[in-house]
C-alpha positions in Angstrom: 0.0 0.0 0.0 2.8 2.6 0.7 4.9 1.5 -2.3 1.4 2.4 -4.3 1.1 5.9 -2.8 4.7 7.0 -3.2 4.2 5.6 -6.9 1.6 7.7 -7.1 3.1 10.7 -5.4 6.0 10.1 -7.7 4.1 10.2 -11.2 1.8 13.5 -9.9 5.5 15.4 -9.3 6.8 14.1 -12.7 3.4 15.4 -14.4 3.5 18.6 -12.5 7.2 19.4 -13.4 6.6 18.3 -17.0 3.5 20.9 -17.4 5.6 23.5 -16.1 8.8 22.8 -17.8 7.3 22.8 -21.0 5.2 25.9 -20.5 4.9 26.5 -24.6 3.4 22.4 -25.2 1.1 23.0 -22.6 0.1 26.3 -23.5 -0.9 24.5 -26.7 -2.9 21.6 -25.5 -4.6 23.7 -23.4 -5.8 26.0 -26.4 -6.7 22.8 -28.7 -8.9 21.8 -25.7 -10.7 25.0 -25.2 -10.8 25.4 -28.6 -12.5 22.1 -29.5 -14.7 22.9 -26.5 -16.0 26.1 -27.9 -16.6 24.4 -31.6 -18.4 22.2 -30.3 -20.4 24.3 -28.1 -21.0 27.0 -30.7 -22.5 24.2 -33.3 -24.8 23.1 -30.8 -26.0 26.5 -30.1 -25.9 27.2 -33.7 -28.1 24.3 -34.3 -30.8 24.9 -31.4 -31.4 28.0 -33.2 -31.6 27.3 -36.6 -34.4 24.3 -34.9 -36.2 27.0 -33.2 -36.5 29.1 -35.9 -37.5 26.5 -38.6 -39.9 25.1 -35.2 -41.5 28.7 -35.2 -41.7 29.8 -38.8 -43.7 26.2 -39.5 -45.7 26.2 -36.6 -49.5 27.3 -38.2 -51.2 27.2 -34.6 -51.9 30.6 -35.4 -52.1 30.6 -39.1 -56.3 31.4 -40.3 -58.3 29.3 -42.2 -60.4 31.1 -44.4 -58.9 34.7 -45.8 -61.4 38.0 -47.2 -60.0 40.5 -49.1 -62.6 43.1 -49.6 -62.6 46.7 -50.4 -62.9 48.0 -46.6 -64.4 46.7 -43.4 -64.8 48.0 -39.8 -61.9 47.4 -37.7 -64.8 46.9 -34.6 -66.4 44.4 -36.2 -64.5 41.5 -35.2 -65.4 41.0 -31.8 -69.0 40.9 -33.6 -67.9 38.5 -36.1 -65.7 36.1 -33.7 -69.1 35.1 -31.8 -70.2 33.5 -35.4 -70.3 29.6 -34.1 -66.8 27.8 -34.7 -64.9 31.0 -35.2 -62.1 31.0 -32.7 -60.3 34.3 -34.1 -61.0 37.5 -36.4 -57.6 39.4 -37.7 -58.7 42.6 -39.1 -56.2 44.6 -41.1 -54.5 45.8 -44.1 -52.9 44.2 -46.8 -50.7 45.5 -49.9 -49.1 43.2 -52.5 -46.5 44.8 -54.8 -43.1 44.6 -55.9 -39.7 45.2 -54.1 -36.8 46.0 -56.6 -33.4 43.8 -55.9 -29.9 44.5 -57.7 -30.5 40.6 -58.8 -32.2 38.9 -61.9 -35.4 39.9 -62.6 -35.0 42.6 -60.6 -38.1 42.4 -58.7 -39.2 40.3 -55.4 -43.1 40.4 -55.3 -44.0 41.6 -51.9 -46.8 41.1 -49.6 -46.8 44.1 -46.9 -49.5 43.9 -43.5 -50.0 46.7 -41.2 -51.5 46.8 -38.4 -53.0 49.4 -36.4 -51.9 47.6 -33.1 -48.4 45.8 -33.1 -49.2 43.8 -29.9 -52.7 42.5 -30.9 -51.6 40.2 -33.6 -53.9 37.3 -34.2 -53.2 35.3 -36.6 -49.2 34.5 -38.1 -47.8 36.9 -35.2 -44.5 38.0 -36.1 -41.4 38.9 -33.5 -38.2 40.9 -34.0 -35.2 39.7 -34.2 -33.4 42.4 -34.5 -34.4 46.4 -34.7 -37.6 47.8 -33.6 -41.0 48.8 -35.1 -41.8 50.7 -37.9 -42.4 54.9 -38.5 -43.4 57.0 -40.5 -41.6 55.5 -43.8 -40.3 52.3 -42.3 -40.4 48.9 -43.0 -40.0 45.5 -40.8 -38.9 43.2 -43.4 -39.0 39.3 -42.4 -35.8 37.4 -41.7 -36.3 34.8 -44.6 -37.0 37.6 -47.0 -32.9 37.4 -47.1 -33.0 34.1 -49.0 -34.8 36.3 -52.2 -32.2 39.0 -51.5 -29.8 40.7 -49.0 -31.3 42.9 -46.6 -30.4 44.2 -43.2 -31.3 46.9 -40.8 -30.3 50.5 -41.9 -31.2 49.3 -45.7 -33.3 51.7 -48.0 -35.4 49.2 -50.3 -37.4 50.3 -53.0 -40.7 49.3 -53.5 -43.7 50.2 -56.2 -46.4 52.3 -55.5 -49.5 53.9 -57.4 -47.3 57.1 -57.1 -44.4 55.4 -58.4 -41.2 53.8 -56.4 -40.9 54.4 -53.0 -38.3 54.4 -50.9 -38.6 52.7 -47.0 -35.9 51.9 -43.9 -35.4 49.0 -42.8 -35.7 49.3 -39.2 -36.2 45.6 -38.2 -35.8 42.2 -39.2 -38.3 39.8 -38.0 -39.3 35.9 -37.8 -43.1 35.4 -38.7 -45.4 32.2 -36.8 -46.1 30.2 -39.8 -44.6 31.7 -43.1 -41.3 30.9 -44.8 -41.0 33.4 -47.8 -37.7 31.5 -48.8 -39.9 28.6 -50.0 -43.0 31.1 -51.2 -41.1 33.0 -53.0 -42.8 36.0 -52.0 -41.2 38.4 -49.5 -43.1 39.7 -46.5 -42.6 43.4 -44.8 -44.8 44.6 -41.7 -45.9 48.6 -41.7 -47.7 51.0 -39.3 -51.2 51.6 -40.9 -51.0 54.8 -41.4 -47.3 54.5 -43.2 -49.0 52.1 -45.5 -52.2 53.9 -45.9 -49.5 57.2 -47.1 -48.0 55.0 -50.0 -51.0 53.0 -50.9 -53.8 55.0 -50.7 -55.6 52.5 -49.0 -57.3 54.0 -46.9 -59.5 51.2 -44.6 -58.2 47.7 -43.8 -59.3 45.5 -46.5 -57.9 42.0 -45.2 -60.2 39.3 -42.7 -58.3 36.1 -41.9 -60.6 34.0 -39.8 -59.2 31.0 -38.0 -61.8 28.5 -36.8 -62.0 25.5 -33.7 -62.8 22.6 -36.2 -61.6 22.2 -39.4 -63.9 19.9 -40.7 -66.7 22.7 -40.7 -64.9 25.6 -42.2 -66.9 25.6 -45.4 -70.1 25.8 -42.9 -68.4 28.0 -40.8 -67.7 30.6 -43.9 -71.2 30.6 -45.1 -72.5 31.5 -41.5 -70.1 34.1 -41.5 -70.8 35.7 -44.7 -74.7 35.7 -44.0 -73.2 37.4 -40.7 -71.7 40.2 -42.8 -74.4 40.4 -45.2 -77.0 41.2 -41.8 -74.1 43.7 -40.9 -73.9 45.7 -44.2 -70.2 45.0 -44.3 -67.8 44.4 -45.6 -68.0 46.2 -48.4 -66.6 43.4 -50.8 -64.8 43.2 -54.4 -62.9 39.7 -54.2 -63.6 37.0 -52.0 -60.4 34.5 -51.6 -60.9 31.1 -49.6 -57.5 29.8 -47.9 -57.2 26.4 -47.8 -57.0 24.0 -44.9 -53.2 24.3 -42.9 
């Protein structure tokens, strides 16, 4: 038992004065550890991220069922309409399709802009910031995917058509939307303060209803209750009627 511990006692001293008689070697090893620590560590946080963000951007908990575009409807309405049996939510609010010019082949993005009068009384496809704020007075929240179409970043002037011609916005946030993924769409998706949209647009009343309902296998009942709703209501006051499929 003694021979074992001075043994042991003997190889602790030769490792100690090894590590610090080669000071440089072990500098080194110690650096290839932490760095192979920190690779590793940095994919796995990489990767939990990239999960969460593919997890939110396909996650349609939130995403309507049926979709109205009409000419304008009555922002107060919805609590009115949301009592129509089967409806769980009513999204009133304003939507405006156009075309965002990029420095790549063709040279246009089509673009599909929402505003809201009430940033924190999203309903249906939520979005959050990821980086910046809300938009002003000439500002634009462009989603995060909208990069795969074309690059894009906060403190970016993009151009965009109007009926006034093009139109410049900043980029004052990037955000991650419940539900969409514009990199597989296609189409780009930018967030505005109503009355910011309503200045390039000349829109001038929300004109978008995205209903989401409790069971899916009555939302074709569901609509046509709801529409006889409307029609009892005198609004909306409607020019196209678009029915979103089934999520």
């Amino acid at each position: 038992m003694k021979r074992s511990l001075f043994s042991l006692r003997a190889l602790t001293r030769k490792s100690i004065s090894d590590v610090t008689r080669r000071k440089g070697r072990t500098l080194l090893v110690v650096l290839g550890i932490l760095i192979g620590v920190l690779g590793l560590t940095a994919i796995n946080v990489t990767s939990d991220a990239l999960r969460s963000a593919s997890a939110y951007s396909n996650d349609h908990s939130t995403s309507p069922n049926i979709s109205f575009l009409v000419e304008k409807v009555d922002p107060s309405l919805a609590s009115t309409l949301e009592a129509v049996p089967n409806v769980q939510t009513v999204q009133i609010d304003t939507v405006y399709n156009t075309r965002w010019h990029v420095p790549v082949a063709p040279g246009r993005v089509n673009l599909f802009i929402t505003s809201y009068s009430d940033f924190e009384a999203i309903k249906s496809n939520p979005f959050q910031l990821t980086s910046g704020r809300l938009p002003g007075p000439g500002e634009i929240v462009m989603e995060s995917n909208d990069r795969a179409l074309s690059s894009v970043a906060v403190g970016d002037m993009v151009t965009i058509d109007t009926q006034h011609g093009p139109e410049q916005l900043r980029v004052v946030g990037l955000a991650r939307t419940k539900g969409q993924t514009p990199s597989f769409s296609g189409i780009a998706i930018g967030y505005m303060s109503a009355d910011a949209l309503q200045q390039i647009s000349g829109i001038t009343a929300p004109n978008d209803i995205e209903v989401k309902v409790f069971d899916k296998n009555m939302v074709n009942a569901t609509r046509k209750r709801w529409l006889v709703s409307c029609m009892r209501m005198g609004s909306p006051s409607s020019t196209h009627l678009s029915y979103r499929s089934l999520i």
